[in-house]
Structures are given as structure tokens and as C-alpha cells.
N, C-alpha and C positions, 0 to 999 in steps of 0.2 A: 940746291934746286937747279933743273938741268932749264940750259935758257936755249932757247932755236928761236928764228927766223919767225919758221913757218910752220904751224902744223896742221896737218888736213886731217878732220876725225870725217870717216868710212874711207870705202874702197869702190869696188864697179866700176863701172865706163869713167864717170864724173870723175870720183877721187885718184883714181893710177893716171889720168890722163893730165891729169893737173898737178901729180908730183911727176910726172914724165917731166913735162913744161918747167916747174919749177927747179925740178934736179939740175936742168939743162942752163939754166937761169944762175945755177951756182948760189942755189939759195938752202942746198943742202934739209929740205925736207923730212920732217917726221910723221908718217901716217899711221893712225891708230884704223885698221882693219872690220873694226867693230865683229858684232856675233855673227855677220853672217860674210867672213871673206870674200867680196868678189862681187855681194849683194845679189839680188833678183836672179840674173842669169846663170848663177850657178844652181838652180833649182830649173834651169831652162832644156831642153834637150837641143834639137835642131836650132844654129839661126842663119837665117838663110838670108837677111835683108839688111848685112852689115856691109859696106864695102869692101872690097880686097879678100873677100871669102866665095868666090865664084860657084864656089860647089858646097857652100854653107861649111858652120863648124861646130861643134857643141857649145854649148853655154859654160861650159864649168873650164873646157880646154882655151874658150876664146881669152876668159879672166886670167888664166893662169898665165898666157901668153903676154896681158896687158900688166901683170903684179912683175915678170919677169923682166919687163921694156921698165919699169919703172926703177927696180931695182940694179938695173946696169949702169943707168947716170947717178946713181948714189942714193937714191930715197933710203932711209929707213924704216923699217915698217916695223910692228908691231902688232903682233895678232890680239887683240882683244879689246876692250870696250873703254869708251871714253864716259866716266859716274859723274862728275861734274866740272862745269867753267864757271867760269865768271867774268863776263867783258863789261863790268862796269869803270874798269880803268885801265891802260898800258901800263905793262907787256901785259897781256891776259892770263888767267889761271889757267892750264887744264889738267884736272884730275885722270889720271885712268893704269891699272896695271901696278897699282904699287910705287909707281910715278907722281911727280908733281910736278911740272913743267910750266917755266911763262917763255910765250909767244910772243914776238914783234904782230905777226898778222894769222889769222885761221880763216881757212876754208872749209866751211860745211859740206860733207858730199853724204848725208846717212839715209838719202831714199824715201823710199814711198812701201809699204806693202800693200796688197789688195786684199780688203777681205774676202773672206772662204766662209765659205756655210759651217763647217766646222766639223764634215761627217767624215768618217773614216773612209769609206769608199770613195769619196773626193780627192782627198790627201794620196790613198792608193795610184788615183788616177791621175794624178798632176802629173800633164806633160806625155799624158799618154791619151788624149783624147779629152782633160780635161785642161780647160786655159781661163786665162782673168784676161789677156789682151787679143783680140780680135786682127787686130792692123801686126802684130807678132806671127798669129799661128792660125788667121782665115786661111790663108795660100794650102794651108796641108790637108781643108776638105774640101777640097773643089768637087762641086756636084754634089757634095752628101747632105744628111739632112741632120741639120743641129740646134741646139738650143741655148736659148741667153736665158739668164735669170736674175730676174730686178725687174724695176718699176720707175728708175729714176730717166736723166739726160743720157747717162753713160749707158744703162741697156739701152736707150732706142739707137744710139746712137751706133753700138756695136752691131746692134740688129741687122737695124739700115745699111751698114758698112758689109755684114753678111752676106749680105743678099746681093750683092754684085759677083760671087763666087760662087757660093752653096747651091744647092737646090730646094733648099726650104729650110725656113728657120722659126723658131717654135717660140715666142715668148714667154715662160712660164713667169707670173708673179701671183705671189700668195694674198694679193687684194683685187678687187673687182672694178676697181681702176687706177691710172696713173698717177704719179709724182711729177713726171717731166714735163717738161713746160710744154705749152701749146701748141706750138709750131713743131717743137719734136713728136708729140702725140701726132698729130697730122700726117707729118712725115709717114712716121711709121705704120700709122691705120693705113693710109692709100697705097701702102706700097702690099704689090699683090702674092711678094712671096713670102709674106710673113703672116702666120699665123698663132693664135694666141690662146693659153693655157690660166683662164682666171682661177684666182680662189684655191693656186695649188704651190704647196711645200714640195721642193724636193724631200726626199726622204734617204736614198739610195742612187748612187750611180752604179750601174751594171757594166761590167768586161770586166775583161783582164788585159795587164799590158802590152801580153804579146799583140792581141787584134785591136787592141782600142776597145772602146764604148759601144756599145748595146744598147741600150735604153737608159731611160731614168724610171724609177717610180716616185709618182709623187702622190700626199695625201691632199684632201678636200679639205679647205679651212673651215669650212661650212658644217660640211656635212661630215668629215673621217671617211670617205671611202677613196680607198683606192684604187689607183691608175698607173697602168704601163705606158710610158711612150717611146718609140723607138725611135732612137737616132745614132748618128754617130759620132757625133760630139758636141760636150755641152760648156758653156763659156760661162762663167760667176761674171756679173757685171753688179754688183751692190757694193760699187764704190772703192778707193783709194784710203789708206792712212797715213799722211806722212809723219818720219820717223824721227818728227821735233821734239819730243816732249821736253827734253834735256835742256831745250833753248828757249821754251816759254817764260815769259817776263823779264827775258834780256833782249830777244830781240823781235820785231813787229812782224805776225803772223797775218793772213789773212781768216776768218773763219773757222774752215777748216782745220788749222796749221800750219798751212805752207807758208816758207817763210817769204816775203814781202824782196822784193829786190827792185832796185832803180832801176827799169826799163831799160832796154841795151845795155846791158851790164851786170857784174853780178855781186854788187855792193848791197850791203843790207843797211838797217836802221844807225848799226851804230860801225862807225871808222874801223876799217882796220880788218872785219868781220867780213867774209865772205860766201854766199852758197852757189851751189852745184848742182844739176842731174835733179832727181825726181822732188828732192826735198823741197823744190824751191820750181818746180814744174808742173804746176796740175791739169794742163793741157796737152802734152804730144805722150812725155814718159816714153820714150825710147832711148836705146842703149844709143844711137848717134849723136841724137841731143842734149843726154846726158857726159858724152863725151865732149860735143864742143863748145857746153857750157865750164866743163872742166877746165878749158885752155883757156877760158876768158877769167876764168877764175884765177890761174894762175900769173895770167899776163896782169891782172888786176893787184893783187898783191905783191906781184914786183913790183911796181909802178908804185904803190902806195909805199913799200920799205922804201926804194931809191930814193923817194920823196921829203923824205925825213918823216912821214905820216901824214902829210897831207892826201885828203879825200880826193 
């Protein structure tokens, strides 16, 4: 059974930034990639709001840039999926790849998804007019007019965050009123460039990638008739999944999923165990934060080996 240090399961900002850190650390690093290399932003087109990219860089070229920094200080990496752990006792299990490995310390970095409606015209449009994060790819329609879809804290909130750029933004939810709390409702009714779509399913997103978005049509939950509305871009805001399942009943999640970490810092329920980036972020989820959670992750886990194990 192959014994490391360290092993980091995913990839993205979090996980290469944290075997950068740890490679450098001489703690000689194993990262399992998981299914989706590079996570989120490789599904990203433009990003424009990273530092040291003045003229922006793609999503897929930015990861390959961060998988290659990681592998020049020594990381190992391994492209595929971590099937099971077990941190009930030192060194830890982790399964994955045909592999069995124990760990002195792991770092979680395996992210968040956003759900999607699940329509094919959506999927078409990802990244071409269609987005899940608002504070990502608002900047790219300044002045136009777009649409959130949800009912929760996170639509009003991307709404509201809309509407300092766009020029109108469309509320579409398929109930006749809100989920978000009080104070988010309020926000969002009095603010005067948003306007709102009750009682409607999307059904279709219109364009194509070359121009972007066109419209949406959505049906009546009510009544079945349908409606065109035009805009030119529309944001899924119905929430976050993070991509813990693997870690449920070993380590302390909130609600949701996400895992639970000691305030300033990125130590979880049980020693030794660490997370990273979105999995362990249900608040900002940007590739920055995901990165300098990365480096506290790794500064965390040396510190805990050096230590003999202590927390």
C-alpha cells in the first residue's frame, strides 16, 4: 500500500494552489484530479477578475497554467476520482484509481456545482450568455437586459448585484412568491430595475453561440401558455451543490453539505483533515478564494505533519 504525506482529492484554484504550496514545502504531494480536471473554470470561457491577467484568460488555459505550476515543484497528480476514505484513524485510507493509499494529512479541494435547469438549450448556452455566478460574468452585459432564475437569497441577491451594471433584469420564478428572506425580498422589490416574471418555467433558452442569447421562453405554471421574453442573458441562480458526498458521516457538514471548518483556518471536524475552495465555501465561491483557501490549506497540513499530529 503506497504511503504519502499528503494527499489533496480535486483540483481548481483550491487544490493545485495547495499542492503548489505543499510541493514547495517538500511534502512531496499526491493529487487525485477528480472527473472534472481543473473543476468549474474549465467549463468557464473569459475570466477577467483574476489577478496578473490584465487582459483576462480563459477558464480551461488559466487551470492548465495552475496543474503545470504545480507539477514543476513535484506534485503528482493523477487524473481521476477519489471512490472512498476513511478518516476514522491515522494514516487515512484513500481509495481511488486502482489505488489504495494511506495519508499522514488530506486536503479536500472537490468544489461546489451549481444547479442547472437541466435543458438542453441551457447546457448549449453555458458560457455563451448563459451563467450561474453573476459577480463572475455580470461585467460582460453592461447595459443589456437579463434574467435570474430562482426564488431563493441567491436570485435576489444576484438580481440586486445585476442591477448596478445591466439595464434591466428580469426575475423569472416558477412560484407567485418568494423563498428569500425578508430583508432580501425588500431589497429586491424596491429596487427599480428589476422586474419580475411570476408563475413562469423556463422552458428554452434562445441563441446561438456565436451572438449569445435572445430570449427565453417560459411556460405559465398556472395556466400552460406561453411567453417570449427577450433578453440577453440569463443567470440560473437555484442554488449551489457541494461536491461532499464522499465525506458525509466522517466529517461535520453544515445543512447543506458544506463542510464545517474552524473559522480562520482550514481544519475540519476531525485532525489531520483538511478543506479547500468551494467545498468548504458557501459564501463568495470564486476562483481567488478558492485559491487562498488553498494555501492555508496547505500551510495547515504542514504544520500539522511537522507537529508530530498535533491539531
Amino acid at each position: 500500500m503506497e504511503q504519502h504525506q499528503l494527499v489533496i482529492i480535486g483540483s481548481g484554484p483550491a487544490g493545485y494552489t495547495a499542492a503548489i504550496y505543499a510541493a514547495r514545502a517538500n511534502l512531496k504531494p499526491l493529487l487525485f484530479s477528480g472527473l472534472q480536471p481543473g473543476g468549474q473554470l474549465t467549463i468557464t470561457t473569459d475570466v477577467e477578475n483574476y489577478p496578473g491577467f490584465p487582459k483576462g484568460v480563459m477558464g480551461p488555459e488559466m487551470m492548465e497554467l495552475f496543474r503545470a505550476q504545480a507539477e514543476r515543484f513535484g506534485t503528482q497528480i493523477i487524473d481521476g476520482s477519489v471512490t472512498k476514505v476513511d478518516f476514522s484513524k491515522r494514516p487515512f485510507r484513500v481509495v481511488g484509481e486502482g489505488k489504495e493509499i494511506l495519508a499522514q494529512s488530506v486536503i479536500i479541494c472537490t468544489g461546489a456545482s451549481a444547479k442547472w435547469l437541466d435543458i438542453p438549450s441551457e447546457k448549449k448556452l453555458s458560457g455563451h450568455g448563459v451563467s450561474a455566478c453573476a459577480t463572475c460574468d455580470g461585467f460582460f452585459f453592461r447595459n443589456k437586459e437579463v434574467g435570474v432564475v430562482g426564488g431563493g437569497d441567491t436570485a435576489m441577491e444576484e438580481a440586486s448585484f445585476l442591477t448596478k451594471m445591466t439595464g434591466k433584469v428580469t426575475v423569472i420564478h416558477r412560484k407567485d412568491s418568494l423563498r428569500a428572506s425578508k430583508v432580501m425580498q425588500k431589497r429586491a422589490m424596491d429596487n427599480p430595475k428589476i422586474a419580475w416574471a411570476w408563475n413562469q418555467q423556463v422552458i428554452e433558452v434562445l441563441g446561438e453561440k456565436a451572438g449569445g442569447v435572445t430570449a427565453v421562453r417560459t411556460k405559465d405554471t398556472v395556466t400552460g401558455e406561453l411567453r417570449l421574453l427577450p433578453m440577453q442573458g440569463l443567470f440560473i441562480a437555484i442554488g449551489h451543490e457541494p461536491n461532499t458526498q464522499l465525506f458525509q458521516w466522517q466529517l461535520e457538514t453544515d445543512a447543506v453539505g458544506y463542510i464545517k471548518v474552524v473559522p480562520g483556518t482550514t481544519r475540519t471536524s476531525v485532525p489531520g483533515v483538511f478543506a479547500a475552495g468551494d467545498a468548504a465555501d458557501p459564501t463568495y465561491r470564486q476562483a481567488v478564494t478558492a485559491a487562498g483557501t488553498g494555501c492555508m490549506a496547505a500551510i495547515d497540513a504542514e504544520r500539522f505533519i511537522s507537529s508530530g499530529g498535533e491539531h
